[in-house]
C-alpha positions in Angstrom: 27.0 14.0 4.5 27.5 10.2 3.8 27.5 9.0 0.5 24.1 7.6 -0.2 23.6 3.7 -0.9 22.3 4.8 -4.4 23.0 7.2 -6.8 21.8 7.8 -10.4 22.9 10.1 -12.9 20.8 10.5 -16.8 19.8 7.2 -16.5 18.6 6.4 -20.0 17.3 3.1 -21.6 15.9 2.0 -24.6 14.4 -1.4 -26.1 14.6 -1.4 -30.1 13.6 2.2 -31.1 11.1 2.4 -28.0 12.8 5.0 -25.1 11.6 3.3 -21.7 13.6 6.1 -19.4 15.2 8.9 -20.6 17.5 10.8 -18.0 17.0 9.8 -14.5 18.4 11.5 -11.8 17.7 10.5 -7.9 19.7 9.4 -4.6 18.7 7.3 -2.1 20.0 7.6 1.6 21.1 5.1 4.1 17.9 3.4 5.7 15.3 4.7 3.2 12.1 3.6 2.2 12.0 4.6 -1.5 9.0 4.0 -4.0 9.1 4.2 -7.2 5.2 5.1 -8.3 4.0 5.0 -11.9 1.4 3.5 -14.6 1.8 0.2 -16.4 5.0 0.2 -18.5 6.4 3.2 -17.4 9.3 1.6 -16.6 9.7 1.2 -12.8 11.0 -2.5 -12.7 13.3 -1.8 -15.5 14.5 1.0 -12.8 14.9 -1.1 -10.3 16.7 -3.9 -12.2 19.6 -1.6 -13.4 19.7 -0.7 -9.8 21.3 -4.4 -8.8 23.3 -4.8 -12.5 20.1 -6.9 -14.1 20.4 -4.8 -16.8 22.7 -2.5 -18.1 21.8 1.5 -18.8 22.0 2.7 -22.1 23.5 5.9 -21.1 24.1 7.1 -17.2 26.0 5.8 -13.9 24.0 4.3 -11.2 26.6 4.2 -8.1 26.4 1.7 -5.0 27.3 3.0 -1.9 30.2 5.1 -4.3 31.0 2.2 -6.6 30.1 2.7 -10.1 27.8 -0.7 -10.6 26.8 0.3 -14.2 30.3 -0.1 -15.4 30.9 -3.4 -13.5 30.9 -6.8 -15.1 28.8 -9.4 -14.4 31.7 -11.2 -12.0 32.8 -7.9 -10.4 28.6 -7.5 -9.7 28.3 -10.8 -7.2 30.5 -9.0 -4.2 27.7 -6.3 -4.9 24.8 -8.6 -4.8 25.3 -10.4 -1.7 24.6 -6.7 0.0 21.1 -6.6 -2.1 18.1 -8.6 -2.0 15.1 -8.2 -4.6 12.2 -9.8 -4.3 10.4 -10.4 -7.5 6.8 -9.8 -8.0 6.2 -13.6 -8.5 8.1 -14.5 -5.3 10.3 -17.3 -7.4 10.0 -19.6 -4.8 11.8 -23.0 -5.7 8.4 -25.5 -6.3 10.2 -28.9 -5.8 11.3 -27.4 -2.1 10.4 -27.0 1.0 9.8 -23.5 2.9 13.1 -24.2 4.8 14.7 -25.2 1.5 13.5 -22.0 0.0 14.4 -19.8 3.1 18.0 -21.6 3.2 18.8 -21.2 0.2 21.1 -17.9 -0.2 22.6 -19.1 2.8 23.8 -22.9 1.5 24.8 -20.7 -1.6 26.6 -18.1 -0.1 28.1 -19.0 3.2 29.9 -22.3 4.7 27.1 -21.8 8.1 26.3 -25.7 9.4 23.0 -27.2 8.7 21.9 -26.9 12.1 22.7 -23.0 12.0 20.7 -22.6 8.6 17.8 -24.5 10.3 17.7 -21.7 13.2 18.3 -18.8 11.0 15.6 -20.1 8.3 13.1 -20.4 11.5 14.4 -17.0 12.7 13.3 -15.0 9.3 10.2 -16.9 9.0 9.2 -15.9 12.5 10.0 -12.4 11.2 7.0 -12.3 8.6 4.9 -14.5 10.9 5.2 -17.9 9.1 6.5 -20.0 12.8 6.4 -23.8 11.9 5.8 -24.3 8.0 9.1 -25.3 7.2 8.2 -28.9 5.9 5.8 -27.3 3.3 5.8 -27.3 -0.3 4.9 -24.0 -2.2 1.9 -25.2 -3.5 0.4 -26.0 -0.4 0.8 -22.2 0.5 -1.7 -19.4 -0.2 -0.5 -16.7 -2.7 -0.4 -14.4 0.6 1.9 -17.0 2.1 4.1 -17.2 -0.4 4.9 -13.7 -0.4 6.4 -13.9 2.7 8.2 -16.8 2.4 9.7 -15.2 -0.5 10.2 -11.9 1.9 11.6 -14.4 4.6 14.3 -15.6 1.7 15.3 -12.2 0.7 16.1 -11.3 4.0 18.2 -14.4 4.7 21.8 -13.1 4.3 20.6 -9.7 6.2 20.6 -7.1 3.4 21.9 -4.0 3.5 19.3 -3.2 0.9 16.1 -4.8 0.0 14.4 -4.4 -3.9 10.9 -5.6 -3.9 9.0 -5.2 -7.9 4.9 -5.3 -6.8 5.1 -7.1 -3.8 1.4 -7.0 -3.1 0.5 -7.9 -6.9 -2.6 -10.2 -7.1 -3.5 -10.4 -3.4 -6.5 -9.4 -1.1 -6.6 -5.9 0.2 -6.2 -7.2 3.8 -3.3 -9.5 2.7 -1.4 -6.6 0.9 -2.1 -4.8 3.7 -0.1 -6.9 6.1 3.0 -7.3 3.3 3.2 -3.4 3.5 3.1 -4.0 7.5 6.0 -6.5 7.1 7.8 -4.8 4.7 7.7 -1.4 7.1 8.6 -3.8 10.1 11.9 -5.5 8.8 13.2 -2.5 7.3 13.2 -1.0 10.5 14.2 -3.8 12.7 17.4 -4.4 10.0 18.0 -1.0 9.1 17.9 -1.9 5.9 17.8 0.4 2.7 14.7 -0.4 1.2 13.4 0.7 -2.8 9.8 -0.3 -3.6 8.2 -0.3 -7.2 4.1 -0.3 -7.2 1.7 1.2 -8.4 -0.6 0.5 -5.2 -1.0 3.6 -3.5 -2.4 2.0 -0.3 1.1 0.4 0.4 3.2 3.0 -1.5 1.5 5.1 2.0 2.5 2.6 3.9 6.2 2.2 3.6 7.2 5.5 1.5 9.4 7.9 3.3 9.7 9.5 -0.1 8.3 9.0 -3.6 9.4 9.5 -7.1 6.7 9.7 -9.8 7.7 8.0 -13.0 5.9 9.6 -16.4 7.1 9.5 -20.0 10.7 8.3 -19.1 11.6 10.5 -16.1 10.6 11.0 -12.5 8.0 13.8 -12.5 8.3 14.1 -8.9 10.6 13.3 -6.0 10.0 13.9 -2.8 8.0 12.8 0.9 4.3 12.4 1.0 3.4 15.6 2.5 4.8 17.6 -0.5 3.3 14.7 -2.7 0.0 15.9 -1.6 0.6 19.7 -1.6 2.3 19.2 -5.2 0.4 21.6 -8.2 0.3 18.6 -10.3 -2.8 16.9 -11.7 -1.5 13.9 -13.2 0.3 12.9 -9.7 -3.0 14.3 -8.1 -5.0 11.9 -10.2 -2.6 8.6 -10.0 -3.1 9.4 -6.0 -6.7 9.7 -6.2 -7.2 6.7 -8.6 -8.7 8.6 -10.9 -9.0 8.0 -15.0 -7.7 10.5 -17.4 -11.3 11.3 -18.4 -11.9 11.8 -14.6 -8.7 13.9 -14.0 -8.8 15.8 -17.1 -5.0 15.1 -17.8 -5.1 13.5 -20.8 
């Protein structure tokens, strides 16, 4: 067995006296789609930001790809980085530049590539989330769907060995969170990439989950693929499938 690109031992962290996860354990293998599911403020991007050395655990190891990240400092981390990408649930695309100037970026940063090879690449990735030609925009001329994959086009500049995406499909149109999930899927195929998802939309969590991980009071309630999801005796994972309201569910 390979060692897995991620692996998390009692993972605990707490802001002030307020315990936001208290002893996770989980792997994830080489080319996985992982999702994190859970309510508001259970503490899934807080998961996936000690996952890339954002933050630091209270207590607990998280290993990349067999290196102990959690103990790292911040300058030993960048080596690290440059295998990761995370897009954020805002998309932090650069306002004063253009798409290409967005897409570009990581690679201007990170590599000594010409101009005229960024140029290709940057059309290259947008061409991946089906954004051909709009280099010479500005953000704001972009729709929110838009931007989310010019953001998705950015993170997969460098080509990732792993991609960390917090609510990609936050604040868009069901049909337009629908074709992120697509695109999200796609790439992570195409690149056999590593992929770790954090939602609480269950439409695309279906979409791109090989497996899930249920996050409740501070630990993952359940791990495992969709089919056992749905088989599970559980009626508070039954009910955050469903959609339905504690009053509804009965799981209060």
């Amino acid at each position: 067995m390979s060692e897995p690109v991620f692996r998390v031992s009692g993972l605990r962290k707490r802001y002030g006296g307020k315990v936001i996860l208290d002893g996770l354990d989980f792997e994830i293998a080489h080319g996985e789609s992982f999702v994190i599911l859970g309510r508001s403020g259970s503490g899934k991007s807080v998961t996936l930001r000690l996952l890339n050395g954002l933050e630091k655990p209270d207590d607990g190891q998280v290993f990349f790809d067999g290196t102990e990240i959690s103990a790292l400092e911040e300058r030993d981390l960048f080596p690290i980085r440059r295998r990761m990408a995370m897009l954020f649930q805002s998309g932090a695309l650069f306002d004063s530049m253009t798409v290409a100037e967005n897409v570009g970026f990581p690679m201007r940063q990170h590599t000594s590539i010409s101009d005229i090879e960024i140029a290709q690449r940057v059309a290259t990735k947008l061409a991946l989330v089906g954004l051909e030609g709009i280099e010479s925009k500005l953000p704001a001329a972009l729709s929110g769907g838009m931007k989310k994959r010019v953001a998705l086009a950015r993170s997969l500049a460098l080509d990732p060995e792993v991609v960390l995406f917090d609510e990609p499909t936050t604040g868009l149109d069901p049909i337009t969170a629908a074709t992120i999930a697509t695109l999200v899927r796609a790439n992570q195929r195409q690149l056999n990439a590593t992929v770790v998802v954090v939602t609480h939309d269950i439409a695309l969590a279906r979409r791109v989950g090989d497996r899930i991980a249920f996050l409740d009071d501070g630990r993952f309630r359940f791990q495992g693929t969709w089919q056992e999801a749905d088989e599970a005796d559980d009626r508070l994972l039954a009910a955050f499938l469903a959609g339905l309201d504690e009053e509804e569910a009965d799981v209060a």
